[in-house]
C-alpha positions as CSV (number, residue, x, y, z in Angstrom):
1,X,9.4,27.8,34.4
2,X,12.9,28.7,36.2
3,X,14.8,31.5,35.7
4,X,17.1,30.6,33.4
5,X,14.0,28.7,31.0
6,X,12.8,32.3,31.2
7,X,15.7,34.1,29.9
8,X,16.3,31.3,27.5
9,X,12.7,31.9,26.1
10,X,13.4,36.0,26.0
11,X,17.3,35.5,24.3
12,X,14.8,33.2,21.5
13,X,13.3,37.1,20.9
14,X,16.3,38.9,20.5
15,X,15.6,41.9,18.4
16,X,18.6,44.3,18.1
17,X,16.6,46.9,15.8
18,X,13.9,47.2,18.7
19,X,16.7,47.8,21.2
20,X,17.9,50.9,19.0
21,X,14.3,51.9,18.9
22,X,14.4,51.8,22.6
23,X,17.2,53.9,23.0
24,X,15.7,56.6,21.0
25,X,12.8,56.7,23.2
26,X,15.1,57.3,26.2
27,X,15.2,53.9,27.3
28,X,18.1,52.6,29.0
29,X,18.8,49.0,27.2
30,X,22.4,48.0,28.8
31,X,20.8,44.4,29.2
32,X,18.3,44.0,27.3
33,X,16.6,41.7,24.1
34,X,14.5,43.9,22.8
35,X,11.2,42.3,23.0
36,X,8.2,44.2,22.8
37,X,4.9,43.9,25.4
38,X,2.7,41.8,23.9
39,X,5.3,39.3,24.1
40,X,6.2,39.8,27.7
41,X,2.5,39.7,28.7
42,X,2.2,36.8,26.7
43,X,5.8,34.6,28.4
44,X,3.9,36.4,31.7
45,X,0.4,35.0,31.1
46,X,2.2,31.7,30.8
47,X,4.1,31.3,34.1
48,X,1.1,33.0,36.0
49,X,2.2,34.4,39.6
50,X,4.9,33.3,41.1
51,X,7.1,35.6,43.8
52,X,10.2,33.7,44.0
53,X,10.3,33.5,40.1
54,X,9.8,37.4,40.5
55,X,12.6,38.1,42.8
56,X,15.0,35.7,40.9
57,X,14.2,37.8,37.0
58,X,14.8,40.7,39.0
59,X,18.1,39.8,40.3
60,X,19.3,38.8,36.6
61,X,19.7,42.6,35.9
62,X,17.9,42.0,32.5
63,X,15.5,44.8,31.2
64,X,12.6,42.3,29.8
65,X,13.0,39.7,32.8
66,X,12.6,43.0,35.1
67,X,9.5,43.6,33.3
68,X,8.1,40.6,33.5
69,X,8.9,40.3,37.2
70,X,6.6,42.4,37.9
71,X,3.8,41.2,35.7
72,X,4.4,38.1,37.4
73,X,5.2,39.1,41.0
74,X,1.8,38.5,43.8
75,X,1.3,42.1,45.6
76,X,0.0,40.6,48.6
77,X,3.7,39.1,49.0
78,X,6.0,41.9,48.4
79,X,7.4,44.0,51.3
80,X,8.2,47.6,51.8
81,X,11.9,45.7,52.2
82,X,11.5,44.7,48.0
83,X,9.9,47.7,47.0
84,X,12.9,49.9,48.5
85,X,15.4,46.9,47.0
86,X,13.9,47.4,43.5
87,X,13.6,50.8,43.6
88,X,16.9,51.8,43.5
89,X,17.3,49.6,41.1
90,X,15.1,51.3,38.4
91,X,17.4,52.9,35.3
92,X,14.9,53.7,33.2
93,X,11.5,55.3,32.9
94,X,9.4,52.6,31.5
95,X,11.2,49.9,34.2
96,X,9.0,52.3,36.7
97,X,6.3,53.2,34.9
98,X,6.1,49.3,34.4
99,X,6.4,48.3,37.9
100,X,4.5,50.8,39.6
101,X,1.8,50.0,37.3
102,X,1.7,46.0,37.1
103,X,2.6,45.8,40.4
104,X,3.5,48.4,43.5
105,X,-0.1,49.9,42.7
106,X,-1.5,46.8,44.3
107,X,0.5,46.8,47.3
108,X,-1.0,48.2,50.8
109,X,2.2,50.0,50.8
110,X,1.7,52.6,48.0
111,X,0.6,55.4,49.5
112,X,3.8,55.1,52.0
113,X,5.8,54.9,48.8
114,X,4.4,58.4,47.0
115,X,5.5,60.2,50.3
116,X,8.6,59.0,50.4
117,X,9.9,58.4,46.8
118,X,8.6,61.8,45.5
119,X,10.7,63.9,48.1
120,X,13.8,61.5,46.9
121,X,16.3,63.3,45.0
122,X,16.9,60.7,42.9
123,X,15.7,61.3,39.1
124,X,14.0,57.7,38.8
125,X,12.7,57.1,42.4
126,X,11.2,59.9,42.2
127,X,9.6,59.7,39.1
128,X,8.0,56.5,40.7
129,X,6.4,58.3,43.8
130,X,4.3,60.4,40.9
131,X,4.2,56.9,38.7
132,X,2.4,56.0,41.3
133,X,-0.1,58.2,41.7
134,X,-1.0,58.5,38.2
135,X,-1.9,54.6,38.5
136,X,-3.5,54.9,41.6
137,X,-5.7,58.0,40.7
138,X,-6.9,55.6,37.3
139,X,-7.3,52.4,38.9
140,X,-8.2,53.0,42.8
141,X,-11.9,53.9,41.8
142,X,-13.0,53.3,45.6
143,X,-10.8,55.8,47.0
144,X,-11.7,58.9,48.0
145,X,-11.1,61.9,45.9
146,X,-10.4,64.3,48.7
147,X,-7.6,61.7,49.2
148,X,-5.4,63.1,46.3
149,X,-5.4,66.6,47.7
150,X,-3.0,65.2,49.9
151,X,-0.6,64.9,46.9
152,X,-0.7,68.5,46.0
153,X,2.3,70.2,47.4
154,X,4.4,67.4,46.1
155,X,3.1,68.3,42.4
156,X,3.5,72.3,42.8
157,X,7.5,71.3,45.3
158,X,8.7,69.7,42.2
159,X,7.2,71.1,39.0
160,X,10.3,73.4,39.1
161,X,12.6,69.9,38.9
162,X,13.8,70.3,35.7
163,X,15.2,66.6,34.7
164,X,13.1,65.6,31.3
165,X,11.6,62.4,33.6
166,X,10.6,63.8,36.5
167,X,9.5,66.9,34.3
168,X,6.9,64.5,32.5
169,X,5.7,62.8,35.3
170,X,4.3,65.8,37.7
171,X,3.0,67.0,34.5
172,X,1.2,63.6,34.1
173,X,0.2,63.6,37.7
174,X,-1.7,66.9,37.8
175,X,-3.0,66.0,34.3
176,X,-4.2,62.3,35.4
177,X,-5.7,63.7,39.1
178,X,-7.6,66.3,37.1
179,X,-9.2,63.8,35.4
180,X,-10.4,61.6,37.7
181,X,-13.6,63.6,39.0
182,X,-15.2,66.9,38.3
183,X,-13.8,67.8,41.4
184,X,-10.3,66.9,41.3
185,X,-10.3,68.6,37.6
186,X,-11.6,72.1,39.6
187,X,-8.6,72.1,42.1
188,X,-6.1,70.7,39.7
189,X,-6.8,73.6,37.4
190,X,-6.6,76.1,40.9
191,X,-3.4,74.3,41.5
192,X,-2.4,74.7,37.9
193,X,-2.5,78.4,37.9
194,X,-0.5,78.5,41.1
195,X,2.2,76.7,39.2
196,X,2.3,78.4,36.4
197,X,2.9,82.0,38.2
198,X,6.1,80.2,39.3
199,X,9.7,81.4,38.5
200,X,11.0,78.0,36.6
201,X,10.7,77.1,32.8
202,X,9.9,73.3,33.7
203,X,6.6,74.5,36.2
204,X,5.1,76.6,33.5
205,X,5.3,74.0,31.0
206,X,3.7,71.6,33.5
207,X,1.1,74.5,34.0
208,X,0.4,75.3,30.4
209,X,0.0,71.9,29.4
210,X,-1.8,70.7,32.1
211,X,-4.4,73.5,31.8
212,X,-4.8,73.0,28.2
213,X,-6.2,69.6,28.7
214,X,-8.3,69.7,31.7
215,X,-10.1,72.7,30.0
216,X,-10.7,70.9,26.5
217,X,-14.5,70.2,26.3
218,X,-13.7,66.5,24.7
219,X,-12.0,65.7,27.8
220,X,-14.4,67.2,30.5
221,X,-17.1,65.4,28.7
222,X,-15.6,62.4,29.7
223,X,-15.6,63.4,33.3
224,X,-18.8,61.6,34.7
225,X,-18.4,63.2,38.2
């Protein structure tokens, strides 16, 4: 498929009641058709990888072609070049979340990308640097564990951010890390506390919440290590 078959295909899913719904879930929908996942994995599944395809949706600006971009987009072929070009192109949380998840996960480059994007000042970019880790702490299951201490200072530096998106994701991150291993959840509960003794609404909400889950039995039961 080209480009423009792709878009053509996505306008033939216009829904304008799921764009309102996305805009009441904080989702920016300037261009978009309102198509929901299934259907973008599906058109995805269908064109299979394809990098040039990738960087051409991209370029179109459209929130589903964005998506699917990324579904589609090989990781061995992106550069840091693309991920800093995309990047600032992100306008909405679920664009990131999206993209770090189907696709900057998989790059040798995301570890670079955490240190960077997360000491960004930029509410999206550096909602991805914690996007990131949350995908890399659930899907990396060779790395190290000790290897996500490294991320600490970054969580406890901006849990007192107070913008609703970057908010949500520190509070994910020190949620998601704590669940990885019996150890992580020990020092992400340590790191908790520290948090939560700090002067800032947005780090004791981080704090409180986080400590409520990582200390419910249902979830430490889940915790085989």
């Amino acid at each position: 498929m080209t480009s423009s078959e792709v878009i053509k295909e996505l306008k033939k899913h216009f829904n304008p009641k799921n764009i309102e719904g996305m805009k009441r879930y904080g989702i920016k929908a300037e261009k978009a058709f309102g198509i929901n996942a299934p259907t973008m994995y599906a058109i995805a599944k269908r064109i299979g990888k394809n990098h040039e395809l990738a960087l051409e949706l991209w370029a179109t600006g459209y929130h589903e072609a964005r998506h699917i971009a990324a579904m589609i987009d090989d990781p061995k072929l992106v550069t840091k070049l693309q991920m800093n070009r995309w990047v600032k192109d992100f306008n909405s949380w679920d664009i990131v979340d999206g993209t770090c998840s189907n696709l900057f996960r998989k790059t040798p480059f995301a570890i670079e990308k955490i240190l960077d994007w997360c000491e960004r000042k930029e509410e999206y970019i550096r909602r991805a640097g914690f996007s990131l880790i949350c995908y890399v702490a659930v899907h990396d299951k060779k790395r190290d564990d000790k290897d996500f201490l490294q991320f600490f200072p970054l969580i406890k530096k901006y849990s007192v951010d107070e913008r609703n998106f970057v908010k949500k994701a520190v509070n994910w991150t020190l949620r998601t890390i704590g669940k990885r291993s019996k150890f992580l959840n020990k020092e992400a509960l340590k790191l908790a506390k520290e948090i939560q003794t700090l002067d800032s609404k947005s780090a004791r909400w981080i704090a409180n919440d986080a400590i409520r889950e990582l200390t419910n039995p249902k979830i430490l039961s889940r915790i085989k290590k």
